[in-house]
C-alpha positions in Angstrom: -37.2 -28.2 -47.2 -38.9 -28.6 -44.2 -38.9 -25.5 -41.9 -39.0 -26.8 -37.9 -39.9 -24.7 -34.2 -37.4 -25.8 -31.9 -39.3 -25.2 -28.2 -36.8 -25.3 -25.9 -33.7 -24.6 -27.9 -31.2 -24.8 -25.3 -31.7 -28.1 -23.0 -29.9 -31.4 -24.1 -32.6 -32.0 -26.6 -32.4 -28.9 -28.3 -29.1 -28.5 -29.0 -28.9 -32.3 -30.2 -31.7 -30.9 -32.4 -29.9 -28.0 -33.8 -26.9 -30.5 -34.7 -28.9 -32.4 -36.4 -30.4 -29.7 -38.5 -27.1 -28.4 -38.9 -26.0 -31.1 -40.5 -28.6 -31.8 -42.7 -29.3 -28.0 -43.2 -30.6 -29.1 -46.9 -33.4 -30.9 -45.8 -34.3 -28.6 -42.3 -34.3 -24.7 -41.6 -35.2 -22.7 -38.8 -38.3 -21.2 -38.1 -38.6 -20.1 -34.8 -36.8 -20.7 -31.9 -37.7 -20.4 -28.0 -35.5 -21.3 -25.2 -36.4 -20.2 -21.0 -33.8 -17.9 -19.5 -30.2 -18.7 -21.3 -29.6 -15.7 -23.3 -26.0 -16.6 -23.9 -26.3 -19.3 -25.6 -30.2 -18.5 -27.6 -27.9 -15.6 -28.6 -25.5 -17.9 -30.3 -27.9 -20.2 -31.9 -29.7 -17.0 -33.1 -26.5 -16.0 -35.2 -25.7 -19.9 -36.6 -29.5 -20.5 -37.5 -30.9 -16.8 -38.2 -34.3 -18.0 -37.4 -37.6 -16.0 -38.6 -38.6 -15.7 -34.7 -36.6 -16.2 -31.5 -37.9 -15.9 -27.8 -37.3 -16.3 -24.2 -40.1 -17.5 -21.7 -38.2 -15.5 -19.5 -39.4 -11.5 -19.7 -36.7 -10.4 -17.4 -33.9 -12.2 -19.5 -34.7 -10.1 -22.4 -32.4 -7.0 -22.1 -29.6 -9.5 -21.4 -30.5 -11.2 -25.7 -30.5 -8.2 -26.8 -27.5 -7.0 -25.1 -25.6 -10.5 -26.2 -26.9 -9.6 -29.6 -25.8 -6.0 -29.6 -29.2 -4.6 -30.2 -31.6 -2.8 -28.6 -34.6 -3.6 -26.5 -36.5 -1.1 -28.3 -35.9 -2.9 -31.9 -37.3 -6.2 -30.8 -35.4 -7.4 -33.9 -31.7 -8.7 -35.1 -31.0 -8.5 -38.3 -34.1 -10.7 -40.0 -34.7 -12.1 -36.8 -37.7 -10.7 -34.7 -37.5 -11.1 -30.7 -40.3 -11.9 -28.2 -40.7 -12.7 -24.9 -42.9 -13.9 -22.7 -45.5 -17.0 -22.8 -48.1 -15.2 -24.5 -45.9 -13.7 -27.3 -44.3 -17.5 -27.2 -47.6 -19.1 -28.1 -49.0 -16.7 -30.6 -45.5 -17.1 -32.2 -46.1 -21.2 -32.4 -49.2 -20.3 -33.9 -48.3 -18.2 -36.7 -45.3 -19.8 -37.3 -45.0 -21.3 -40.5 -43.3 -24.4 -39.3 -44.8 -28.1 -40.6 -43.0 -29.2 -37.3 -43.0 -28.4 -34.1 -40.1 -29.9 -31.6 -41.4 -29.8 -28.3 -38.2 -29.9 -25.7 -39.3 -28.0 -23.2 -38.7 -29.4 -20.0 -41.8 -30.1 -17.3 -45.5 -28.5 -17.5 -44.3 -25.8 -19.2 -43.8 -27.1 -22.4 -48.2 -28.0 -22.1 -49.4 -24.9 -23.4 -46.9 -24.7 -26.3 -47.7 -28.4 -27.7 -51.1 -27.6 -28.0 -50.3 -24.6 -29.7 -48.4 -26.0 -32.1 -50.8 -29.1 -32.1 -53.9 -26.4 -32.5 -52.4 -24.5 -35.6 -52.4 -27.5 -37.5 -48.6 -28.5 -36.8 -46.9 -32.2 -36.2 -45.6 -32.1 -33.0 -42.3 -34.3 -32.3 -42.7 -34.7 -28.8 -39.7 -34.8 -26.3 -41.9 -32.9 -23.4 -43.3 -36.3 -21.7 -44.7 -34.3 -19.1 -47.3 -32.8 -21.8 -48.7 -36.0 -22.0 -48.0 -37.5 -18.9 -50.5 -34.7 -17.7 -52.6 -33.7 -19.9 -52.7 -36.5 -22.4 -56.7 -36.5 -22.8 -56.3 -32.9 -23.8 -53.2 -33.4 -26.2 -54.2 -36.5 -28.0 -57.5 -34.9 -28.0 -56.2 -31.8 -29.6 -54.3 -34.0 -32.2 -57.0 -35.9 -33.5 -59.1 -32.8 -34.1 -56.8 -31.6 -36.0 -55.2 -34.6 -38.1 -51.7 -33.9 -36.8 -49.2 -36.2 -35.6 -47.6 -36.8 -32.2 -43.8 -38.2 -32.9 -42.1 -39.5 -30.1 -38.4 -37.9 -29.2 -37.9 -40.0 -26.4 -35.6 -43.0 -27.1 -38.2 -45.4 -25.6 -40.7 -44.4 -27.6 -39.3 -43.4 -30.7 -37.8 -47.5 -30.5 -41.5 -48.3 -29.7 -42.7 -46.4 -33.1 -40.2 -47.4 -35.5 -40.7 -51.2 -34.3 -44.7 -50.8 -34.5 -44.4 -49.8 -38.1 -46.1 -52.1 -40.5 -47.4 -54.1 -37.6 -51.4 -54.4 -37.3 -52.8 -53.4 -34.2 -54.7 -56.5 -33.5 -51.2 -58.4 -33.2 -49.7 -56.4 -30.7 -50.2 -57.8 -26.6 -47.8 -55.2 -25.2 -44.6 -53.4 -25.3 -41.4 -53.9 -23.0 -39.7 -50.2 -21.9 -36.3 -50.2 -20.9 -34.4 -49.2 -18.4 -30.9 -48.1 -17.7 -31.4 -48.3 -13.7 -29.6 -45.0 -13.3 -26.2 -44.4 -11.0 -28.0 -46.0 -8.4 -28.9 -49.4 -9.7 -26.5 -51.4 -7.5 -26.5 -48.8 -4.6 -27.7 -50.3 -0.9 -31.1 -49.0 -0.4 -29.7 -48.5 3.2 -27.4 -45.4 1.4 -30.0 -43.5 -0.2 -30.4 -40.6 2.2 -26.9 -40.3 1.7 -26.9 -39.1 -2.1 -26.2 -36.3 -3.3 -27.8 -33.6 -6.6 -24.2 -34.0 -7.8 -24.2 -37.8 -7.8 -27.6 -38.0 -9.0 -27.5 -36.0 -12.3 -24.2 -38.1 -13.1 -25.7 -40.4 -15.4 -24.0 -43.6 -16.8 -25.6 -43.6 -19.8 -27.0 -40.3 -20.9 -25.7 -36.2 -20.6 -29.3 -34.3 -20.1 -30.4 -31.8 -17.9 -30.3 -31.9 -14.2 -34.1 -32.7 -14.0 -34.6 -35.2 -16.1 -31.0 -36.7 -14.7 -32.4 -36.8 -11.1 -35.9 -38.3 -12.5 -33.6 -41.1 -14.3 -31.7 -41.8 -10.7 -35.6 -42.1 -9.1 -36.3 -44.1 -12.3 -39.6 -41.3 -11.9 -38.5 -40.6 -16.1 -39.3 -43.9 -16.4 -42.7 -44.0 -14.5 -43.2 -40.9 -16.7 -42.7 -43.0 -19.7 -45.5 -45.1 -19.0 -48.1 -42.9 -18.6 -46.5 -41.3 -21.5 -46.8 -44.5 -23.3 -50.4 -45.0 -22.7 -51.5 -42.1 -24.7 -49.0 -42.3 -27.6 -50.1 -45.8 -27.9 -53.6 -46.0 -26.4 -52.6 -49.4 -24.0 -54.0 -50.4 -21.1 -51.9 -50.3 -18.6 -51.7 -54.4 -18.4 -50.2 -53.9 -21.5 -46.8 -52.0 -20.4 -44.1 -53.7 -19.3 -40.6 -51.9 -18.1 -37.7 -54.4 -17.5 -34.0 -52.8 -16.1 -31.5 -53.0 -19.1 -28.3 -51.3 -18.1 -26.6 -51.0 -21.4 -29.3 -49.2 -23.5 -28.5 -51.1 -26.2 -31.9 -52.3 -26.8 -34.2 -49.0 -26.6 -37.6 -51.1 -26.4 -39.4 -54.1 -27.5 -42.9 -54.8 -28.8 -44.1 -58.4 -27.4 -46.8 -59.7 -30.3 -50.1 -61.8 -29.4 -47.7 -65.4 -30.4 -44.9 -63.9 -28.3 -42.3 -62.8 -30.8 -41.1 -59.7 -29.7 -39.5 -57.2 -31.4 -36.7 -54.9 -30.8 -34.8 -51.7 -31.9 -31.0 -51.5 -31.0 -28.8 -48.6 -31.8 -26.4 -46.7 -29.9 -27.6 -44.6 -26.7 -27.2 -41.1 -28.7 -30.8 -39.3 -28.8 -29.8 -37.6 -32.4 -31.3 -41.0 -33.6 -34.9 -40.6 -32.4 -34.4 -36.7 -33.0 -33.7 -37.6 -36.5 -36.0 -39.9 -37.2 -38.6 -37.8 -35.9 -37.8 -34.6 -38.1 -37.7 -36.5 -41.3 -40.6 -38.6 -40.3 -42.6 -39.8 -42.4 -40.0 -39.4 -45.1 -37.4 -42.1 -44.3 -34.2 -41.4 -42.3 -31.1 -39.6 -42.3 -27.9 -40.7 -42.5 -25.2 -40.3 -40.4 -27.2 -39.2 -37.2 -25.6 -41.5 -34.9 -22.8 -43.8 -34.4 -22.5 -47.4 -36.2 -23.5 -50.1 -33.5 -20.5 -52.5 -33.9 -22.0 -56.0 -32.3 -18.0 -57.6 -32.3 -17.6 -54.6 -29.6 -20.5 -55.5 -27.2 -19.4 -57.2 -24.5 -22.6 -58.2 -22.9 -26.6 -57.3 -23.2 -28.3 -58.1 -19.6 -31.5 -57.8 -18.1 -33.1 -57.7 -14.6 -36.7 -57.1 -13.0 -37.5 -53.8 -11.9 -36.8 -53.5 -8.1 -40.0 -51.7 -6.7 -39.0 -51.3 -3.1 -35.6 -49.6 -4.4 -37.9 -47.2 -7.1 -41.3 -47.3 -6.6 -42.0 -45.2 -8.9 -43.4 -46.9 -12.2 -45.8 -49.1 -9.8 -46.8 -45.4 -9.0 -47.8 -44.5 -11.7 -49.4 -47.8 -13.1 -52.0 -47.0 -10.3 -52.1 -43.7 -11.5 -53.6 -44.9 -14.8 -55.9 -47.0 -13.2 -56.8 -44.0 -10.8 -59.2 -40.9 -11.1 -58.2 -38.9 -14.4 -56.2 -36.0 -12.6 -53.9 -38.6 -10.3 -51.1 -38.6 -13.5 -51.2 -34.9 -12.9 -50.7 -34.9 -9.4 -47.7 -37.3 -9.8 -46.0 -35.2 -12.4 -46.5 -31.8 -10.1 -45.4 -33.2 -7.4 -42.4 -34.5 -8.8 -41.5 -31.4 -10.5 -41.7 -29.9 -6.7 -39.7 -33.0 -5.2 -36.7 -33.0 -8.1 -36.4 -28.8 -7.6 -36.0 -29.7 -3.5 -34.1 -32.4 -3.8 -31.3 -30.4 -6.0 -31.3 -27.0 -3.8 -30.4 -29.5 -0.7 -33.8 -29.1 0.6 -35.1 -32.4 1.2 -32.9 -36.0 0.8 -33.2 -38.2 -2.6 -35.6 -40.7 -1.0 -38.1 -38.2 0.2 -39.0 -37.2 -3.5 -40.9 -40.2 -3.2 -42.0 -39.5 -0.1 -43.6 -36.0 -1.1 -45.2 -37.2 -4.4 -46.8 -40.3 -2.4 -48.2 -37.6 0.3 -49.1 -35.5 -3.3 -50.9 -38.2 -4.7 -52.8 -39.4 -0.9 -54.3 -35.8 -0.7 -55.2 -34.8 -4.3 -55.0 -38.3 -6.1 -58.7 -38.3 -6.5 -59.1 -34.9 -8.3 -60.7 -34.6 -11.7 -60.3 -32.0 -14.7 -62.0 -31.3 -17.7 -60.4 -28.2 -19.1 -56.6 -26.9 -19.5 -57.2 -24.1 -17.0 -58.7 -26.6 -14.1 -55.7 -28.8 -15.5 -53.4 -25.7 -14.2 -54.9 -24.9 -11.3 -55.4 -28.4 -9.8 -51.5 -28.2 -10.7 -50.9 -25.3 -8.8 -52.3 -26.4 -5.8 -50.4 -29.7 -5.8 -47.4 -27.8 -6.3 -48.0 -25.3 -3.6 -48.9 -28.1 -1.1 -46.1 -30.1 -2.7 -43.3 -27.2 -1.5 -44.8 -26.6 2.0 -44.9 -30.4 2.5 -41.3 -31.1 1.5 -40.5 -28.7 4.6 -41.8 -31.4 7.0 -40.7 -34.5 5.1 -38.5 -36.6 7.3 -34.7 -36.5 5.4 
């Protein structure tokens, strides 16, 4: 049985996770599990998967778990379950947790410091935080060489990318195609873009996830993310990622090879099917994770370029990875700002772009060597980033 650390329990990803385990509860148990602020539901998971450890980044949410769990703050414990809070008590928990695997679905920078714990204590790492390596992917794949770990894709993109790069040899490979939905807004006049709304924008066609990474797939920003993301899971240059708009989501990726075949991986959109592969990785796959894919059902599989005056976000970060080493940082922070504006109605949907271009003008150039000038070049696009989206035009 493999035992599993769930980080970020109680996001989209997380509780797709915890369905999976639950289902196959032979093969998986629970180790540890860490969610942010929602004590409700942590409390709930707590009771179905009576983890060894369970924590809340969130110090002030703890009296509210305990409460939900009928215990008190003084025990620190329910039933065989011990309780932390807190970031520090989070990643010492990662650390001496006795986990194989780590699930990293934490949402935004931070999830950073718990991959590398988990990466540091000699842990595989499935890896559904993107924004881990979209900023700090020197550090992470860095970290996972030293210590002969692996780095599993969650994402759907990727996870297609891995499963189709399987048994191929590096020297055939030219590049690899990402896919994109498009979004709600594919088919919207650019000319009605100031007009959307948060509510529109996390209303995916395709996929039910949180209202961040909804909004960064109506920016098509998730996908820019993805190919910075992509860079370091794979080590490509970036002349060797190509994203093309596929609104079904049929076809999660495609490798292109050096005589141009190209290879695909099709599956219903349902993220238990990357979630699964990567749990049991590298020990085959589970059955019954997602729906059959019935082809005398599929009406249609179409394709289109990617638009870059509607989202010019993946030409973004393409320069970004051509750019100074700290510019992928600088996109992510900014974003991160733009996203949490856009959805409390400060700022319009296509001013996220225009904060994370003015992000990327001012601090584009920076450098880092270390996690904590990582963080603090991070903090200062952030700050800028908030008192900047003040004076964005809407």
């Amino acid at each position: 049985m493999k035992l599993v650390a769930l980080l970020g329990s109680t996001g989209s990803i997380g509780t797709s996770t915890l369905e999976v385990i639950a289902n196959h509860s032979k093969e998986f148990a629970l180790d540890l599990l860490v969610a942010g602020s929602n004590t409700k539901l942590l409390a709930e998971q707590i009771r179905r998967f009576r983890p060894h450890v369970a924590g809340l980044a969130e110090p002030g949410a703890f009296a509210a778990l305990c409460d939900e769990l009928g215990v008190s703050v003084s025990e620190r414990r329910w039933q065989g379950t011990a309780l932390i809070s807190g970031s520090d008590e989070i990643v010492s928990a990662i650390k001496e947790s006795r986990a194989s695997l780590a699930v990293a679905a934490v949402v935004g920078m931070a999830g950073l410091r718990g991959v590398l714990a988990a990466l540091g204590s000699g842990k595989d790492v499935a890896l559904a935080n993107k924004e881990s390596l979209v900023a700090a992917g020197a550090l992470v794949v860095e970290k996972a060489r030293q210590m002969n770990v692996r780095l599993i894709p969650v994402d759907s993109e990727h996870s297609a990318i891995f499963q189709v790069l399987a048994g191929v040899a590096q020297s055939d490979l030219k590049s690899i195609i990402l896919t994109a939905s498009g979004g709600p807004f594919l088919n919207t006049d650019l000319q009605e873009f100031a007009q959307i709304t948060p509510a529109q924008a996390v209303r995916h066609p395709k996929w039910n996830m949180g209202a961040k990474i909804s909004v960064d797939s109506a920016t098509l920003m998730n996908k820019a993310l993805e190919v910075i993301e992509a860079k370091w899971l794979f080590d490509l240059h970036p002349d060797a990622i190509e994203v093309v708009v596929h609104p079904q989501s049929i076809i999660h990726s495609m490798i292109r090879l050096k005589d141009e075949t190209v290879l695909a991986q099709m599956s219903e959109p349902d993220m238990k099917g990357p979630i699964g592969y990567a749990l049991n990785f590298p020990n085959g796959r589970l059955s019954g994770v997602m729906p059959r894919l019935d082809f005398n059902l599929l009406k249609e599989l179409t394709f289109r370029p990617l638009d870059h005056e509607r989202f010019p976000s993946v030409k973004r970060a393409l320069e970004c990875l051509r750019g100074a080493k700290g510019a992928a940082a600088v996109f992510n922070a900014a974003n991160e700002v733009a996203v949490a504006e856009f959805l409390n109605g400060s700022i319009s949907f296509p001013s996220i772009f225009k904060v994370v271009d003015g992000a990327l003008e001012r601090f584009g150039g920076a450098g880092y060597s270390t996690l904590e000038e990582l963080e603090e070049l991070c903090r200062l696009v952030s700050d800028w980033a908030r008192q900047h989206a003040r004076s964005v035009s809407n």
